[in-house]
C-alpha positions in Angstrom: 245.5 25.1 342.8 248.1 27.3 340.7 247.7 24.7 337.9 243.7 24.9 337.6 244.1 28.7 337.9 246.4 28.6 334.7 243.9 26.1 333.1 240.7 28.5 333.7 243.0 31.2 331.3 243.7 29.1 328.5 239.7 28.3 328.5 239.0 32.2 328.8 241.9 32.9 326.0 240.1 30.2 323.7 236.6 32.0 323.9 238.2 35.2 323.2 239.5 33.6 320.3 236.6 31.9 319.0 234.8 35.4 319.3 237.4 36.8 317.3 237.1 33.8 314.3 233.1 34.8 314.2 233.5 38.6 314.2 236.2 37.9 311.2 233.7 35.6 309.1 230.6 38.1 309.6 233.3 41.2 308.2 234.0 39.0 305.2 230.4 38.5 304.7 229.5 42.0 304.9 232.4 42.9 302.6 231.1 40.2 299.8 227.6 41.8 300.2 229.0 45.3 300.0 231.3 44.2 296.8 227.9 42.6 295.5 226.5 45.9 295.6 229.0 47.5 293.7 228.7 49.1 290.4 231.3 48.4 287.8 231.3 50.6 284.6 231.9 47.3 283.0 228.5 45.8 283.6 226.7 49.1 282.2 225.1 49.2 278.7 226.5 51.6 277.0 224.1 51.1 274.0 221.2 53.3 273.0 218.2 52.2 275.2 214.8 50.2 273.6 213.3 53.4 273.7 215.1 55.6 271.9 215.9 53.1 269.2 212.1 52.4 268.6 211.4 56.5 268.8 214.4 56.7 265.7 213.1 53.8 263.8 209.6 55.5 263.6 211.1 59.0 262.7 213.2 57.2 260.1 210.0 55.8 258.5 207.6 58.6 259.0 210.4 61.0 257.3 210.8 58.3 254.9 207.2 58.3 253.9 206.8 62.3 254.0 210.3 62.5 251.7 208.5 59.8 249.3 205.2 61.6 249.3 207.6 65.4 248.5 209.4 63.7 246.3 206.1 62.7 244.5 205.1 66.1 244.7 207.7 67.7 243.5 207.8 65.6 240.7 204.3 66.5 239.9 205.2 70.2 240.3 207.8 70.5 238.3 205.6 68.3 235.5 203.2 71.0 236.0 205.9 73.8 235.6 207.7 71.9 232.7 203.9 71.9 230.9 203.6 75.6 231.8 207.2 76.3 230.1 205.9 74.9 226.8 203.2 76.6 227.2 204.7 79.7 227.9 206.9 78.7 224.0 203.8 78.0 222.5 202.4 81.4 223.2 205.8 83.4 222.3 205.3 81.0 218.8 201.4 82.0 218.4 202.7 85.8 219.1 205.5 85.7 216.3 202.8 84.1 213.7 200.0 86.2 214.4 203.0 89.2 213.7 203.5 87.3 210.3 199.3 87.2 209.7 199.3 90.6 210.4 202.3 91.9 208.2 199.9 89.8 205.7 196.9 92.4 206.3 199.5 95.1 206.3 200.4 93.9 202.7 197.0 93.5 200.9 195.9 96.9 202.7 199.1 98.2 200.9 198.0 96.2 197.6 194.5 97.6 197.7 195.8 101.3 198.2 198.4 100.4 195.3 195.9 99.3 193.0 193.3 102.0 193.8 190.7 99.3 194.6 188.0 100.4 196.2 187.1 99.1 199.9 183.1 98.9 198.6 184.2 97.6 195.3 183.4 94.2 193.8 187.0 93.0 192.9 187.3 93.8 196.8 183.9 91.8 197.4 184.9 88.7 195.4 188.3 89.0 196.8 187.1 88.5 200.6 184.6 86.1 199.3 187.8 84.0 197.7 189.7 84.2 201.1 186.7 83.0 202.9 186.7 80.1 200.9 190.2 79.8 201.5 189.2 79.7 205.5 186.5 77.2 205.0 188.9 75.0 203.3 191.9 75.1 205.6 189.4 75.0 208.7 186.1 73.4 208.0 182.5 74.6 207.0 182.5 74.5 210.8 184.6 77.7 211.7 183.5 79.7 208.8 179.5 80.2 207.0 178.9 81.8 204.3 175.3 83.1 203.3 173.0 81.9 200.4 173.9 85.3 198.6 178.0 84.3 199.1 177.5 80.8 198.0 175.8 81.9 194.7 178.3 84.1 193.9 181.3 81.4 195.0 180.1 79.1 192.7 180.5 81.8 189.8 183.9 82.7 190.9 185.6 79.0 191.9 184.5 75.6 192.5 183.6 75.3 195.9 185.2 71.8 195.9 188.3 71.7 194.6 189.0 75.9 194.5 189.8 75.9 190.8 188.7 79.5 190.0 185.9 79.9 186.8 187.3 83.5 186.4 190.3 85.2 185.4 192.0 86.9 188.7 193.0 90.2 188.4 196.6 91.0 189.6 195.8 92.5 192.8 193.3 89.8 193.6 196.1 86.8 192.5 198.9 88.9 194.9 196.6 89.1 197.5 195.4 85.5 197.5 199.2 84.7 197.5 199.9 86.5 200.6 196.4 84.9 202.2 197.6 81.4 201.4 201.0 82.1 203.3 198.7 83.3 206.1 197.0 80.2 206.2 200.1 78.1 207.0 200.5 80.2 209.9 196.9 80.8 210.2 197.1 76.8 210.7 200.7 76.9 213.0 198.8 79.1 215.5 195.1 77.0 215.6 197.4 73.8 216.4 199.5 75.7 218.9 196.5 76.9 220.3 194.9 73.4 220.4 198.2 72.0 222.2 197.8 74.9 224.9 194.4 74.0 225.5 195.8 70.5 226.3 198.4 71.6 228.3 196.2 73.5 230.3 193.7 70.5 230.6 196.5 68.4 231.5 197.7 71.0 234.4 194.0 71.0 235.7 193.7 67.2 235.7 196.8 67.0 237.9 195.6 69.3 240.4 191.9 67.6 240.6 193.9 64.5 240.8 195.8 65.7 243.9 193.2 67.0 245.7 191.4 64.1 245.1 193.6 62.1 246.8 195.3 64.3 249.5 198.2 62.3 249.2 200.3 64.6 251.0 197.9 65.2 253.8 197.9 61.5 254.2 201.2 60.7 254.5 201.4 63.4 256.8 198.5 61.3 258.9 200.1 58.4 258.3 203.6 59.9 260.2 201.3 61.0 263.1 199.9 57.6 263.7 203.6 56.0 263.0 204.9 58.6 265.9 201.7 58.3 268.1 202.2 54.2 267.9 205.9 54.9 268.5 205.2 56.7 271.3 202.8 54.3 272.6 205.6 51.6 272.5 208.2 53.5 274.0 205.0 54.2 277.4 204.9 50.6 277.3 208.4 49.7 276.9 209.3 52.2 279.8 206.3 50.8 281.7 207.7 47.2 281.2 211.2 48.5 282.4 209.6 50.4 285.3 207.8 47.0 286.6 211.4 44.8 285.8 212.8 47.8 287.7 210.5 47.7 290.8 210.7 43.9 291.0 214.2 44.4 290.9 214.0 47.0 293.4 211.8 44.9 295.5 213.9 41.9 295.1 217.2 43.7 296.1 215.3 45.1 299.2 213.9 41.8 300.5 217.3 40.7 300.2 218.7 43.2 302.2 216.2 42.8 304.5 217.3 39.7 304.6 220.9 39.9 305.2 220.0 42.9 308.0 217.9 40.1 309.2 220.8 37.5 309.3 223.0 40.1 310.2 220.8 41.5 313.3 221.1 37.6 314.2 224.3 37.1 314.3 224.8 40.5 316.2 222.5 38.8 318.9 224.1 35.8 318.8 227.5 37.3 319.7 226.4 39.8 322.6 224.4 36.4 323.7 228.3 34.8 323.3 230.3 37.4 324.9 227.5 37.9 327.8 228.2 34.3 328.4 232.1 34.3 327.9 231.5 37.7 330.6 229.6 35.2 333.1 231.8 32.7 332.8 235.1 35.1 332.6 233.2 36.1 336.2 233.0 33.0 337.7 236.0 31.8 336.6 237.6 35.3 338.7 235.1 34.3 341.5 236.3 30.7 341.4 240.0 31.7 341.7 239.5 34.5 344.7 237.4 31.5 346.3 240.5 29.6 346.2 243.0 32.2 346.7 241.0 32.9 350.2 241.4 29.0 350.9 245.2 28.7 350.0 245.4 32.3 352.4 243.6 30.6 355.4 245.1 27.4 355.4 248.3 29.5 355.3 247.3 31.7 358.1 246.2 28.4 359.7 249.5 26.4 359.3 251.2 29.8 360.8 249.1 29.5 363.9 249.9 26.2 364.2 253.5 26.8 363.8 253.2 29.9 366.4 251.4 27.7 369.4 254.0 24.8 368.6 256.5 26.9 369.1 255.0 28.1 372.4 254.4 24.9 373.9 258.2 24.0 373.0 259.4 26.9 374.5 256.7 26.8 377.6 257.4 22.8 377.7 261.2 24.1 377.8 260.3 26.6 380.7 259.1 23.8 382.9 262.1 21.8 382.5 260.3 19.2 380.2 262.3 17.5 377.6 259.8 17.0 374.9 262.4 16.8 371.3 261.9 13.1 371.3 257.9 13.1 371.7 255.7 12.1 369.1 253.4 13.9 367.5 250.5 12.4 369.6 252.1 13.9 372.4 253.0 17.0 370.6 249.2 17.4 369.8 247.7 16.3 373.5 250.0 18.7 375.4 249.1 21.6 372.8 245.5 20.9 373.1 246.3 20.6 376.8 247.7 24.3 377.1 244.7 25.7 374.6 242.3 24.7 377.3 244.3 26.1 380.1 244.7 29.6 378.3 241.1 29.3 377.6 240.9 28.7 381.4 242.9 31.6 382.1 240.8 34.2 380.1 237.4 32.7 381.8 239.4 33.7 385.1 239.9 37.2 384.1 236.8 37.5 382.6 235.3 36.6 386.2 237.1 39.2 387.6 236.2 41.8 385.3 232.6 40.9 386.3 232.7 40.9 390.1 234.8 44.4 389.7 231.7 46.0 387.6 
């Protein structure tokens, strides 16, 4: 009995162990989830996201095309203020020969009042009339007319043609037609510097219809909108794409958590379900050994009573005289089972008299 007692242990001992073994391969798949879940700065990308490198890519161009479009533009501007600086040298050389034309006037008027020619006079008449001349040759018939009176009398004075004079100058007249034909060549420096200011200024004009024509700078500026409104459209779908990779992900990560709860709650159920049973069985195996305990106790108790009335009927079998050390057991056993009834005998006696006393 001692020997299956010690056996029912070992069985209880080997549960408890096998419990153990589970409950040590569930930790180690719970800690190879939770290292799964781990972050390591290793596996982040530390690079500039889609989404900001698409935003500077379009900046870079739009700026690119604003800065081409400026450059442009300032080009053209300082065109425009390179024409307005010649110009501006053209005018300061029409001013110095107009002072030189003038200084001219200032001369014959000084020649006149030197040679006491009168203003109304005829030598001043002709004299105008030769200077005239002078103009329409240097000029055209175009800029200068003369009447039929003038004509008649330029044909006395010079030929109209070639400007060889008919006539014999008088001094003042020849001094004063000197000083007009060095007029004229600066009479003629300030109609062609004239003439190249008109140019200039058609040429500053024709730029500026030509910009606003076009509208190239309030195009390109356009232009950049629509390169920052597309980039911004890309970048709302490029976050949009990494929202739904992110939810799937998401989702993904939860089923399989939900999962591994799942597994997890399983195996949680399956080892209470284990140690109730190991408990049960723990319990009967307890149960089983008190059973047999209270057997090995009462056959004890039993082989003492045994003992006890053997050694009465000896010692009552030596009270009577009778020699019984040689007897066999079959004796033994009749004369004890002998006495039993006779003390049994006995009690029903004084059992009677109890009765017949009440």
């Amino acid at each position: 009995m001692q020997v299956r007692a010690r056996n029912q242990g070992n069985q209880v001992i080997n549960v408890t162990n096998a419990a153990r073994a589970r409950d040590k391969e569930c930790a180690g798949r719970n800690s190879k989830k939770q290292r799964k879940n781990s972050i390591y700065a290793g596996d982040l990308n530390l690079q500039k996201d889609a989404v900001t490198l698409r935003k500077e890519k379009a900046q870079r161009k739009a700026l690119k095309l604003i800065s081409d479009v400026w450059a442009g533009d300032k080009k053209i501007d300082q065109n425009i203020m390179d024409i307005r600086s010649k110009v501006s040298e053209l005018q300061a050389d029409i001013d110095a020969d107009w002072e030189i034309v003038n200084q001219g006037e200032a001369q014959k008027e000084a020649l006149r009042e030197q040679y006491g020619v009168e203003a109304d006079s005829q030598e001043q008449k002709d004299l105008k009339l030769l200077e005239k001349a002078a103009d329409m040759r240097r000029f055209g018939a175009g800029e200068v007319s003369l009447t039929e009176e003038e004509q008649t009398r330029l044909k006395e004075l010079q030929d109209p043609i070639t400007g060889v004079y008919k006539i014999s100058l008088t001094e003042y007249q020849q001094r004063c037609m000197d000083i007009d034909g060095n007029q004229g060549i600066f009479e003629k420096r300030i109609r062609a510097a004239e003439e190249q200011i008109e140019s200039c200024y058609g040429a500053i004009r024709s730029i500026k219809q030509e910009r606003l024509k076009h509208h190239e700078m309030t195009d390109a500026q356009k232009e950049a909108d629509e390169i920052m409104a597309q980039a911004g459209k890309d970048a709302i779908g490029l976050l949009i794409d990494e929202a739904k990779d992110h939810v799937d992900e998401t989702y993904e990560e939860e089923r399989e958590e939900a999962k591994d709860k799942a597994e997890e709650k399983e195996e949680q159920e399956e080892k209470i379900e284990d140690r109730r049973e190991e408990k049960e069985e723990l319990e009967a195996r307890i149960d089983e050994a008190a059973a047999e305990r209270h057997e090995t106790e009462e056959a004890r108790r039993e082989q003492e009573k045994s003992a006890r009335e053997d050694a009465e009927l000896l010692e009552n079998m030596a009270q009577a005289g009778m020699d019984v050390a040689g007897s066999s057991d079959a004796v033994k056993a009749e004369l004890k089972e002998m006495l039993r009834k006779m003390k049994l005998l006995g009690e029903d006696i004084k059992g009677s008299a109890v009765d017949e006393e009440v």
